[in-house]
Structures are given as C-alpha cells and as structure tokens.
N, C-alpha and C positions, 0 to 999 in steps of 0.2 A: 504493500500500500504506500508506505514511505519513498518508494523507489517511482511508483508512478504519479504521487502527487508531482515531487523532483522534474517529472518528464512534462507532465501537467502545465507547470510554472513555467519549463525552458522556454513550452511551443506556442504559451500566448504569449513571452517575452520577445519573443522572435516574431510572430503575427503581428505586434504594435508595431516594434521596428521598423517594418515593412511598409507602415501604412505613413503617411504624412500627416500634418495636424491638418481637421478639413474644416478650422472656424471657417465663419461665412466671411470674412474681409482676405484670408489669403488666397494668394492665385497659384498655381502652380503651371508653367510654358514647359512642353516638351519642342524640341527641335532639331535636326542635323544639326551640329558641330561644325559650320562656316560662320562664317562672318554674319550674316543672318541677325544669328541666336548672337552672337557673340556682343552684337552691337547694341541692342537688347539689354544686353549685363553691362554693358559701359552704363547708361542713363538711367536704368531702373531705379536707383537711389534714389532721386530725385522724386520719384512718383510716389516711392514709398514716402520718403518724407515728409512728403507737402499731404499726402492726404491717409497716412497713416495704414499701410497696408503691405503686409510681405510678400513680396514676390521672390517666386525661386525658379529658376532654370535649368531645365533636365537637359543638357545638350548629349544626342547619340551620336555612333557611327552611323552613317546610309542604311547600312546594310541590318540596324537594330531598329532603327525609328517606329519603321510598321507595325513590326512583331510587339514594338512593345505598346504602341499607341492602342492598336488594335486589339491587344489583350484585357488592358484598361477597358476600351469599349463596349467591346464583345462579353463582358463580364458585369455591365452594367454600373463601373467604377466610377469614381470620382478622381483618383490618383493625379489628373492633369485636367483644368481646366480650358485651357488653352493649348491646340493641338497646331503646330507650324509644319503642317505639310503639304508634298506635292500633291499633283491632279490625278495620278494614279490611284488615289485615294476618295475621290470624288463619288465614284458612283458606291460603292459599299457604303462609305458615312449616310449618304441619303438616300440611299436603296433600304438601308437598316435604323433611318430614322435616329445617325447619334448624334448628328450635331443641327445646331439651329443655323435655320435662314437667317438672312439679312432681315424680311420682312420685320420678321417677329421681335428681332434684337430692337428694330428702328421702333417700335409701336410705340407711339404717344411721347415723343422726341421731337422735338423741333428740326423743320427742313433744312435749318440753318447748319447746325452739325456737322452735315451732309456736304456740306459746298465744294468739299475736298476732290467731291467723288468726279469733274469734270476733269482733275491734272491727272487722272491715273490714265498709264498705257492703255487704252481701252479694248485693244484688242487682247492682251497679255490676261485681263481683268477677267476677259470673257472664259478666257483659256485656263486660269485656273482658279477661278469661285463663283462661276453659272452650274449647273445641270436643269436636265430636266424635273418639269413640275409633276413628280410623280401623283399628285392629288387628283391633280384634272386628266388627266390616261390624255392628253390632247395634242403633246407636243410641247406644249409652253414650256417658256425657260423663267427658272426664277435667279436670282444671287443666292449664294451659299455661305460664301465669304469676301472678306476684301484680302488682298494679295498683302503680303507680310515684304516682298522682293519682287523684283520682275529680273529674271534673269535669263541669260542669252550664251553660248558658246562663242570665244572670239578665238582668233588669233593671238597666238603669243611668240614673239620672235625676239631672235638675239640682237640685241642692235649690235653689239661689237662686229661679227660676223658679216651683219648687213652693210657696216661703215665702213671696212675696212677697203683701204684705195686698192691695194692688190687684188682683192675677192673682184672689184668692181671694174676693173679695167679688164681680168679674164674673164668674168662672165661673159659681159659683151661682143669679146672675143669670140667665146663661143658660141654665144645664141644670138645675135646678131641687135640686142637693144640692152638700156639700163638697165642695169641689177637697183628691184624696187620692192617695196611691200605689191607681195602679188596681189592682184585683183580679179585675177580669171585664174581654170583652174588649169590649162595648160601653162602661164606660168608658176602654177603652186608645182607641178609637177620638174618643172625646168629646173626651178630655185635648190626642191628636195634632192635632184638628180646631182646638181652640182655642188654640193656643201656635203654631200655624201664620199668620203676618201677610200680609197680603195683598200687601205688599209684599215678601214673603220675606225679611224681615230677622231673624226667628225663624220656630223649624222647628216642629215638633211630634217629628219622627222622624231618626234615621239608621241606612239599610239597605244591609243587604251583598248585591249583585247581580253579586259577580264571578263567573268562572267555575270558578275553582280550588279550589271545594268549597262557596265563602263560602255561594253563595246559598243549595244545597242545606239546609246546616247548618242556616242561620237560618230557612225556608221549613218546613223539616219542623216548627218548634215548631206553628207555624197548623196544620200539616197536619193532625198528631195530638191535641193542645189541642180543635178544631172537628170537626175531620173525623174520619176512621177511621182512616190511613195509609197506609202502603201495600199491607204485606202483612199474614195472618193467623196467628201466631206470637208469639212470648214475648220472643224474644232478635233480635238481628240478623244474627249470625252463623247461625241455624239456617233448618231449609227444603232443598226440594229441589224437583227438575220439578215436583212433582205441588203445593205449597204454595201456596194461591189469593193471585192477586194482588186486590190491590182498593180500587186508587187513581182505579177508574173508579166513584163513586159520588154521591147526593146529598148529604151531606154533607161530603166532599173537595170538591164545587162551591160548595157556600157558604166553604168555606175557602179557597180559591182567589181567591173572589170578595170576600170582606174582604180578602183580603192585597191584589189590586190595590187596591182602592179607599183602600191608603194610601197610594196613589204621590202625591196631589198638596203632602201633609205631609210627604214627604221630601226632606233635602238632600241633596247631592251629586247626581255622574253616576252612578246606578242600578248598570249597567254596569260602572264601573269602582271599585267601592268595593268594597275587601278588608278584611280586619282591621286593618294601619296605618291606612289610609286611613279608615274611619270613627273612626277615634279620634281621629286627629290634627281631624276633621271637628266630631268631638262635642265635643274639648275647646276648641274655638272659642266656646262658652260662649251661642251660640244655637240649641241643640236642646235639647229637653226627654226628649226618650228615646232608648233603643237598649238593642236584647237582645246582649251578649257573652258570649263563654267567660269563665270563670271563673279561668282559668290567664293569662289575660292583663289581669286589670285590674289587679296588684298592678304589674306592670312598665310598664304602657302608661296606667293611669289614676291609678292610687291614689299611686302612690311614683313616679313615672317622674322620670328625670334624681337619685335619691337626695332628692327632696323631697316631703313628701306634697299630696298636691292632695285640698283637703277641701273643693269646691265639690260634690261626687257623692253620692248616697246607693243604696242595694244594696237591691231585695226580688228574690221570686220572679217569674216573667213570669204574666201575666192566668192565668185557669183553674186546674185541678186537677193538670195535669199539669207535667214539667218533664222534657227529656233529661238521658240518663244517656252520660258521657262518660268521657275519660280514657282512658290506656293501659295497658299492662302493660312490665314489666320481660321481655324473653326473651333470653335466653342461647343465644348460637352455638354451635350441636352441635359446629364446626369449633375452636372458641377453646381456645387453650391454658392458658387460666387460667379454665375453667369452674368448680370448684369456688372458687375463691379468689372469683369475679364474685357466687357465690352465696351465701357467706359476707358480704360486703360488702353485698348486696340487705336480708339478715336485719339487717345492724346501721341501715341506713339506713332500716328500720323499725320500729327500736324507737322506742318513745314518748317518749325524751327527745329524739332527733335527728328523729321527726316533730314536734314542737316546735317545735324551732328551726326546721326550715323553712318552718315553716308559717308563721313570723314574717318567714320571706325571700318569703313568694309561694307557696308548695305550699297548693294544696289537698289536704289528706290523706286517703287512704285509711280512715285510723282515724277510729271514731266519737266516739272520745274523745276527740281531741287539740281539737275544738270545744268542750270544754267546759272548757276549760284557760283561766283568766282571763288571760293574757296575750294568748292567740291571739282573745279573745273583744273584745281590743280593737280588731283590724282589722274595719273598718266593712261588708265583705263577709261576715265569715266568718257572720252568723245567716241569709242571705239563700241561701250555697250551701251547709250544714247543711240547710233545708227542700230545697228544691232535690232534694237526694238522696236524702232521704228516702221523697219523692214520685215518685223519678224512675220511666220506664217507658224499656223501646227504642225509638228514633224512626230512627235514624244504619244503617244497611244494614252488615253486617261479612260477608259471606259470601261465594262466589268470581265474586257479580255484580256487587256493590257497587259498582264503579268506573261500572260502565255503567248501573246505575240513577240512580246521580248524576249524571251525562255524561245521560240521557233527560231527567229531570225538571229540572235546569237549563237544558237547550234551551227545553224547553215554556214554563218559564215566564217565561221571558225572553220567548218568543215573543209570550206573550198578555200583557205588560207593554208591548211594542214596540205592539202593538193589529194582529198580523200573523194573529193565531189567536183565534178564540173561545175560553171558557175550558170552555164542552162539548166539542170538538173537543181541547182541548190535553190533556184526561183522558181523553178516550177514546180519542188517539194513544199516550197512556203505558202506557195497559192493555195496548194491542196489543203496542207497541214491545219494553215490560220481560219480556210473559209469551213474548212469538218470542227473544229474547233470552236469558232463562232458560234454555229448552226448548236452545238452542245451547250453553250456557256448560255446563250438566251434563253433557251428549251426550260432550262434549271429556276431562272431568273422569275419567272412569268407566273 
C-alpha cells in the first residue's frame, strides 16, 4: 500500500508538471523556432507589463510543431492558446472545429480595430487564414486567421564570389555577357555551372533534399516558375475530388529535368540536407547560391550568433514567379484566454511593434512596415517585399497536403537517385496524388 501510495504521488506530481498554469489572463504561443516566434519574445515584455499578463513561448523544430499543436487539439487541451502555424494546417483546424474564425473573435468590436487589415499582402492573407465556410456546404470563404508572417523563398548568394573582378571578367569570357544576380533560369543554370570547380572546392548550389518537407518546398519553386504545378486552382488550400491534377505534363518534365541536371553543382548529401544543414553548408563560404525561406535568414544567415554576417546578398529567385508562405495566428476554441490571445494578436500588429520586429527577423505581414527606412536597412527586406508581391500558391494546404508532399518527395528523390525516369516519376505522381485524392475526400465527407 505504502509502495503504491509512493507511485500514487510520483504520477500526479509529474501530471501537474506537464500541464501549465491555465489562469484566465495567461497566454501560452506555440510556434516554429524562426525569427517569427523569436520576434514575438523580443517585445512580449512590454504587453505583459502594461496590461499585466504572462505570456510564454513554446518555440518547436518544423518537424514537432504539428505533432504537438495537434495533440493539444485533438485532445481537447488548452496547453497553447495561440497556435502560429502554417496553411497545411488549415483544413483539419476547421474541418475539426478547433480554432475560431475571425468572425466570431471581431463580434461586437469596433471597425476601427480592423483598419490594419487593408496593409496586409492580400493575396498571402488569403493563402494562409481563409478556408472554406464549412456551415453553409456552398463554397463560401470565411477568415480563419490573420497571418502572424508572410513569407516567401529568395535567393541567397555570395556577394564575394559574385564581386570578384577575376570570377567576372571569365564569366563573360565564357558565356558571352555580365556575370549578375540571375534573373532567368538559364542564367541560374550558367552562374551554378561556372562557380562549380572541378575539383569541388567551390559549388555553384546548395539544395535541400530532405524528406521533412525541405525538398518539396524548394522543388515546387522549379515546378511552378517552369512548369505548370501541380494542380489547377488559385489557392492551396482549395479543390476537391473532382479539381484536375496536372503535375503529369510537358512542361513539369522540362522542370523536373532542369532541377536534376543541377545535381552535379550541388554541395552536400542531397538526401540529407534540411534547413540547418544547408546553411551551416552555405555559410562555409564556397557556394555561390541557395533558395531559402525568408523567416530564416535573419536568424541562421544574416544576424546568427547576435553578429551580422555581411558576406550575402538577397534578390528574388530566377522567373516571374515566387511562393507565397507564412502562417496564421489561430486561437484554440478550447483556450481560456481566447479573447485576451486576440487582443494581444491586434497589438502585435500594429505598425509600430510590426517595426520593431521586423528589425528582430519578422517578415511582416504589413505592406508598409517595408517601407519604413529603418526596416529598409536589413539587406533582405527589398528582395522579400518583390517576393510577395509576385507571389502565387505553389505549397499544397488542403486535407491532402501531407501526402502530396510525402508522393512528390518520393518521386523525386527517386529520379535524382537515377532509380526512375523523370516521364515515369510524373506520371506515377498523377496516378498516385489523383487515387489518393479521390480517398482523402471519400473519408472527409
């Protein structure tokens, strides 16, 4: 008895542990671990102080966010009142009813409040805190959330590399014009081609080939840049059974077909290269390119370790197009501090505290905070300003997403390994994604 009381005590001591305090004035933010979240924890004092209320910040890896947001959810928790993530996440929250609409949070709120909502990227907005209005079965779109970031993949290149008068007098030698930040993707291919040594001691590229989202992310830019995409739609989050797929085409094979043929300018293990990993790769100071998110160059390139690293320089990636990223702020239906979470979302939007974070690493939402001469001095910010501007959907958010991404990272790893032709690895994906579909809604309905 003595032995189980003992056991008794350990497992509620360890059950409180686990849970956080849920008074009604604190908030608790889960979020990836970028600049994001981080900017967030630079100015949160401030809110707490002036209106007396603790906020705390779960920051994850990518690759734990879901698993843990979603276990909170799915379990009916309170644990995180505020939920900072991506659109992949979209249709599950309000397919399962866990987090509140805009409507409901605005109810009985002045319009004034609101006035923000005309600076936001509106297409970025649409892209990740609309769905549909599951109430009315009619199509309708309601808001879900307001975007916490809008963020974009740029280019990131060596300026040393690109300045140097020797690199610049052989280029043209060679290829017949200036050696520039490319802007087409036959010169991406040129640049990669010739900064690549034959003894690999310089690269031309460093590409993300993992499997925990990396490659997809980076692979759709070529996809839709060259190709067509995947599907035929607006948004990512939208579509249904019947919404043609058509990643089985000729120009998705020329796109395919230029991405491989940069495998022999890239450093690293293909395979094994995530987001740390190319950076730490890139900052090694013999690669001349790489496409990143936007929310991580300010932590992992630009400022990392509190120093700035002024060997890089920021445009937009090759072509006309560029993804449109970032996530939304959503509020758990279940949270005991839903109004206080949503008061807080408003202040951490206004214009002078998107300022300031945007001076921590936030790419903003708002279209103005880039035109604020201080934020105009981080060496990214004119590069993910176009970026957004231009941006279209390329990123899947809808209740296939996972497995579209899980098909098309298989394939093309596949046909990178040389285990699949690259007609065959597109026209396994047609088949896979559209049998796949036709299952995922069947389930849904």
């Amino acid at each position: 008895m003595k032995k189980c009381t003992i056991c008794l005590i350990w497992f509620l001591t360890l059950l409180l542990s686990c849970n956080r305090d849920n008074s009604k004035n604190d908030i608790a933010i889960i979020g990836e671990n970028t600049s994001s979240l981080a900017s967030i924890s630079k100015i949160k004092e401030q809110y707490s102080n002036q209106y007396h209320i603790k906020i705390t910040t779960y920051p994850c890896e990518f690759s734990t966010l879901s698993e843990k947001s979603n276990a909170d959810l799915a379990n009916g928790g309170s644990m995180y009142d505020i939920i900072m993530q991506y659109n992949f996440s979209l249709s599950s929250f309000v397919r399962n009813n866990y987090v509140y609409s805009l409507d409901e949070l605005k109810k009985n709120l002045p319009d004034s409040l609101f006035s923000f909502e005309s600076d936001l990227f509106a297409q970025d907005w649409r892209e990740v805190g609309y769905y549909y209005d599951l109430q009315k079965h009619d199509g309708s779109i309601k808001q879900i959330g307001y975007p916490f970031a809008s963020n974009s993949m740029i280019l990131v290149y060596n300026k040393e590399m690109f300045e140097n008068p020797e690199n610049r007098t052989a280029f043209e030698k060679k290829y017949g014009y200036q050696l520039s930040i490319p802007v087409t993707w036959d010169q991406f291919v040129h640049i990669a081609d010739f900064f690549t040594s034959k003894h690999k001691s310089t690269f031309g590229l460093c590409m993300e080939g993992a499997s925990s989202g990396e490659l997809y992310y980076e692979f759709v830019n070529y996809l839709f840049s060259i190709g067509d995409g995947v599907m035929k739609k607006k948004s990512g989050w939208e579509g249904d059974e019947n919404t043609p797929v058509i990643i089985n085409t000729e120009n998705n094979l020329k796109a395919l077909r230029y991405y491989l043929n940069l495998k022999p300018y890239n450093k690293g293990d293909f395979f094994n290269v995530d987001q740390p990993l190319q950076t730490k790769l890139f900052k090694e100071g013999n690669v001349a390119m790489a496409i990143m998110w936007s929310d991580l160059i300010y932590p992992q390139i630009y400022k990392s370790e509190g120093k700035e690293d002024n060997r890089f320089g920021y445009a937009t990636i090759p072509g006309g197009k560029s993804i449109l990223g970032g996530g939304a702020f959503y509020i758990n239906r279940n949270s005991k501090s839903a109004n206080e979470s949503f008061k807080l979302i408003l202040w951490l939007l206004n214009e002078n505290n998107q300022i300031e974070m945007a001076k921590q690493g936030l790419c903003s939402p708002r279209k103005s905070i880039y035109e604020n001469p201080e934020v105009q001095k981080i060496p990214y910010t004119k590069a993910v300003k176009a970026s957004l501007e231009r941006g279209v959907y390329m990123a899947e958010a809808g209740p296939e997403s996972d497995k579209i991404n899980q098909i098309i990272t298989n394939y093309v790893q596949r046909t990178w390994r040389g285990e699949i032709a690259p007609e065959k690895a597109l026209e396994s994906m047609q088949k896979e994604i559209s049998s796949a579909r036709v299952e995922i809604f069947k389930n849904i309905k």
